[in-house]
C-alpha positions as CSV (number, residue, x, y, z in Angstrom):
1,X,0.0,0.0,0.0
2,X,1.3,3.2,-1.1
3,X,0.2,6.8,1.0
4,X,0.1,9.9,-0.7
5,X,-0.5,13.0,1.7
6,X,-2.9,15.6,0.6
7,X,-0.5,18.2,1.6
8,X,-1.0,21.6,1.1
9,X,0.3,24.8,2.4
10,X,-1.9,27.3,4.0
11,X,-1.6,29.1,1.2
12,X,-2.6,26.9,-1.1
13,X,-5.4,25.5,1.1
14,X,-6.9,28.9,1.3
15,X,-6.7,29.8,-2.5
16,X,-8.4,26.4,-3.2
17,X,-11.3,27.3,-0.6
18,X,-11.8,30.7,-2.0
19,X,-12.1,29.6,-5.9
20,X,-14.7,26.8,-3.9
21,X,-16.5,29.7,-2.7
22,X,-16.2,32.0,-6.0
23,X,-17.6,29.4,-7.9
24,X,-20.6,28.9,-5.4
25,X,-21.7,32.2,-4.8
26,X,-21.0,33.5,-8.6
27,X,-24.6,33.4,-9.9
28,X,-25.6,35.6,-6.7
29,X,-25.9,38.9,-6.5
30,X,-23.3,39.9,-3.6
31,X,-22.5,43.4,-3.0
32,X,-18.9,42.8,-2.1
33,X,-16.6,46.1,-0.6
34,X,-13.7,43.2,-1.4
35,X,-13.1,40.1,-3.2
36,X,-13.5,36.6,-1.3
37,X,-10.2,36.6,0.9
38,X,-9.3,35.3,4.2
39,X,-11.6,37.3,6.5
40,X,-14.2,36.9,4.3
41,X,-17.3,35.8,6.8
42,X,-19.8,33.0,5.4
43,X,-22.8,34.4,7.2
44,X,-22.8,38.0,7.0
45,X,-20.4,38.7,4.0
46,X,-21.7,36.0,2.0
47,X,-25.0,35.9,3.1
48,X,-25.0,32.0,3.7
49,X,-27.9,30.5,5.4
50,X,-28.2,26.7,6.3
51,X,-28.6,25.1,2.7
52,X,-25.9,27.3,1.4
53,X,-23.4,25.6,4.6
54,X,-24.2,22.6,3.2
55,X,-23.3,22.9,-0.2
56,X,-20.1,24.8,0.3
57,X,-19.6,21.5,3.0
58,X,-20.1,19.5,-0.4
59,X,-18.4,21.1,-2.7
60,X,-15.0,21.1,-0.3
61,X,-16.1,17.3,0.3
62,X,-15.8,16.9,-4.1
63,X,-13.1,19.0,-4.5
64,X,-10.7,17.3,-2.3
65,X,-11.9,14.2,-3.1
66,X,-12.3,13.2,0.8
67,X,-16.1,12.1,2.5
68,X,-16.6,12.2,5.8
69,X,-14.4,15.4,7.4
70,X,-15.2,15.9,10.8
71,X,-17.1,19.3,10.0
72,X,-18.8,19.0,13.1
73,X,-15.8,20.5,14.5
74,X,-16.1,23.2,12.3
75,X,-19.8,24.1,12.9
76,X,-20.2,23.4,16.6
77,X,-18.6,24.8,19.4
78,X,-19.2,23.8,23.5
79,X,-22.6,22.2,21.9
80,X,-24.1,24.7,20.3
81,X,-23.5,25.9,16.4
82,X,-21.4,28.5,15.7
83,X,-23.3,31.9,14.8
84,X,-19.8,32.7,12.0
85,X,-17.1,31.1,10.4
86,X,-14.6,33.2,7.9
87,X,-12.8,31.6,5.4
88,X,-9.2,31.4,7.1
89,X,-11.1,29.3,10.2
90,X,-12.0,26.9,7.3
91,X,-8.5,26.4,5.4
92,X,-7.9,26.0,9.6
93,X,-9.7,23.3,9.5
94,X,-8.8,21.6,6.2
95,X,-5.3,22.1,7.3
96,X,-6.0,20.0,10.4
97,X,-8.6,17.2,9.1
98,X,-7.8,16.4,5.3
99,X,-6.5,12.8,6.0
100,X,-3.6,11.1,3.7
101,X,-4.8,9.3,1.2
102,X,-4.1,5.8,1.2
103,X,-3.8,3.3,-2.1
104,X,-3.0,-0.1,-2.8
């Protein structure tokens, strides 16, 4: 069995989560002071409500390839949901939880 690590830098992990996120939210009608960055926040920037946290949880899910990311730890906090993520407190979280991938 051969592992390959899914390794990216923050950088890279936050560039690849952005483009997720442009590619999303690019047929609504956001009225943006700034592009998609970093501090960008899902909820009151992008104006995400439940539906929209699961597809963006989807479309990470495809684009890495990877089911089953503990997003939980994302989206909850002491038991209750978190009221705001931004985008760096996601690539946080990818950087953490994207496993290596394993092949035989």
């Amino acid at each position: 069995m051969t592992t390959t690590p899914l390794s990216y830098s923050p950088e890279e992990l936050s560039a690849q989560v952005i483009a997720v996120l442009n590619e999303l939210t690019m047929d609504w009608e956001l009225d943006l002071e700034e592009d998609i960055g970093p501090s960008t926040r899902l909820i009151d920037d992008l104006a995400f409500e439940s539906i929209d946290i699961v597809r963006f949880v989807v479309a990470l899910e495809q684009h890495f390839n990877c089911k089953g990311l503990p997003f939980e730890k994302l989206f909850m906090r002491d038991g209750d949901y978190v009221d705001e993520l931004r985008v760096n407190e996601v690539v946080e979280f990818l950087n953490e939880s994207l496993p290596t991938a394993h092949s035989s």
